[in-house]
C-alpha positions in Angstrom: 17.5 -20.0 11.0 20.3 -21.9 10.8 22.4 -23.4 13.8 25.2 -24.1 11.7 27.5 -21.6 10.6 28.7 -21.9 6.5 32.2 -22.0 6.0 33.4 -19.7 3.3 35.4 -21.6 1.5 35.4 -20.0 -2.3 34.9 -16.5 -1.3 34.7 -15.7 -5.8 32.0 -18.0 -6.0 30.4 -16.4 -2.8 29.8 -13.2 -4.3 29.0 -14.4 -7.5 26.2 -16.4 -6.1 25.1 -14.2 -3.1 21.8 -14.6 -2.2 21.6 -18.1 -4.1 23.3 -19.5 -0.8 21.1 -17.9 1.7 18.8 -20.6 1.8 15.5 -18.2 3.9 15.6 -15.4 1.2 15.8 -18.4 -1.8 12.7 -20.4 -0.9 10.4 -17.8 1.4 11.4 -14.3 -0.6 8.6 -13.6 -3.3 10.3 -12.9 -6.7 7.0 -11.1 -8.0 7.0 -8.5 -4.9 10.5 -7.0 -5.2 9.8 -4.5 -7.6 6.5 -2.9 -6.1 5.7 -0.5 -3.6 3.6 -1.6 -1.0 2.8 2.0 0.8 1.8 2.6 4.3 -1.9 2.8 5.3 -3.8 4.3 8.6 -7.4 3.8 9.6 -9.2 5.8 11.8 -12.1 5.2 13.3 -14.3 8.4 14.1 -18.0 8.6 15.7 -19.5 8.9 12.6 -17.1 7.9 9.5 -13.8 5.3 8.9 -10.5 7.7 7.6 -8.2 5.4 5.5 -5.2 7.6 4.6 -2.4 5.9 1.9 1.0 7.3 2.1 2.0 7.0 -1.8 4.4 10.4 -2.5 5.4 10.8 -5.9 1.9 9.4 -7.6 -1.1 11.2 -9.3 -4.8 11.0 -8.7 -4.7 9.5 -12.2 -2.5 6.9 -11.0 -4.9 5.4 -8.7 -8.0 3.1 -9.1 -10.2 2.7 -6.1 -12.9 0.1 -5.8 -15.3 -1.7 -3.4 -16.1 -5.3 -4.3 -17.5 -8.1 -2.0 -17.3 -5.9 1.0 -13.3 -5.3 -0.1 -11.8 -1.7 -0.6 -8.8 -2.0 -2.9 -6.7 0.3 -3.9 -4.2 0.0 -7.0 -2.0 2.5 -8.4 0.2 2.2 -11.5 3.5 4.3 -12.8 5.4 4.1 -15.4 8.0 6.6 -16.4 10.4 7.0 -19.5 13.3 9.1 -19.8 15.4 9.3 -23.1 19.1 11.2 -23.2 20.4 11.8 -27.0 23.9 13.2 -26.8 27.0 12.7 -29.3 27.5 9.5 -30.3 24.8 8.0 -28.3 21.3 7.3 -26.8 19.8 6.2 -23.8 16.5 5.6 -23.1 15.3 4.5 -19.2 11.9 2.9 -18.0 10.6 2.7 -14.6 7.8 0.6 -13.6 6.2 0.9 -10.1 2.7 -0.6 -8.8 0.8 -1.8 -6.0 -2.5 -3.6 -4.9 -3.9 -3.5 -1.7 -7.3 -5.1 -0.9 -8.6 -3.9 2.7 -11.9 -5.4 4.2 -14.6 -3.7 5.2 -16.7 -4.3 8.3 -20.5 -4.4 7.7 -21.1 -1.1 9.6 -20.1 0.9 6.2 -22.9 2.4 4.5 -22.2 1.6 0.9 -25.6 3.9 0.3 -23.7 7.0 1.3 -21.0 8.8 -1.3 -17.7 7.7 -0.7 -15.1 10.4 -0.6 -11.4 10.0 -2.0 -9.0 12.7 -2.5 -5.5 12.6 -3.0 -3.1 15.6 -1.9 0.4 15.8 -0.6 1.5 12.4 -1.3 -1.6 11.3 1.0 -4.3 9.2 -0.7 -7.5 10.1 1.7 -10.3 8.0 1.2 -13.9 8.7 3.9 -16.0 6.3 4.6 -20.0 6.8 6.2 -20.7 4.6 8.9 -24.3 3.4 9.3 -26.4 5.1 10.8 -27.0 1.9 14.0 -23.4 1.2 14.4 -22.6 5.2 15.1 -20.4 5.3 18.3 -22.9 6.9 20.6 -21.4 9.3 23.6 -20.4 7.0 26.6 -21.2 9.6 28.9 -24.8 11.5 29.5 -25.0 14.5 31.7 -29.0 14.2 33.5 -30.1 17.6 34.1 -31.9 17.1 37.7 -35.2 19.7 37.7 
């Protein structure tokens, strides 16, 4: 943050130029990152399982790749669209390109033995997860029947 205030001098140049003058978004924003989604993500822990839901609307199940490697969960999807207009006189052809990566650790407690369940529906990526079978939560309360 700066303490002192720029004087707009060559308000043309300004706008020309916008962003090249603010000095935090030129040296700390990351060119590579502008154009990708980077969707919202819940975990849950439950007694016996971990719930990671992905909000990513507008994708397919065969947009996504999910993966464990090195005790890493990551999830990637991938879109591209194309859309061509021919009318009199001309053409015009659009591409979008959207992606994300998103790598989330996994504690030891996950039983990589167990099937690991993904479904995608509603915009929601759902993706279960088994805990072992020693690091279940166990009830923190016990009634003791007195005979």
């Amino acid at each position: 943050m700066s303490l002192i205030k720029f004087n707009n001098r060559f308000p043309l140049i300004d706008t020309m130029f916008g962003d090249l003058w603010n000095n935090e978004k030129l040296f700390f924003d990351d060119f590579s990152l502008r154009n990708q989604i980077m969707p919202a993500v819940n975990i849950k822990e439950h007694k016996d399982t971990f719930e990671i839901e992905v909000a990513a609307p507008g994708l397919t199940k065969k947009d996504f790749k999910v993966k464990i490697e090195n005790d890493l969960l990551m999830i990637s999807a991938e879109k591209t669209s194309k859309k061509e207009e021919k009318e009199e006189g001309f053409s015009r052809r659009e591409f979008n390109y959207s992606s994300f990566n998103r790598s989330i650790a996994l504690p030891e407690s996950v039983n990589m033995d167990k099937k690991i369940d993904a479904h995608y529906e509603n915009g929601i990526l759902n993706i279960v997860l088994t805990k072992k079978d020693e690091y279940k939560v166990l009830p923190k309360s016990k009634v003791i029947e007195i005979t």
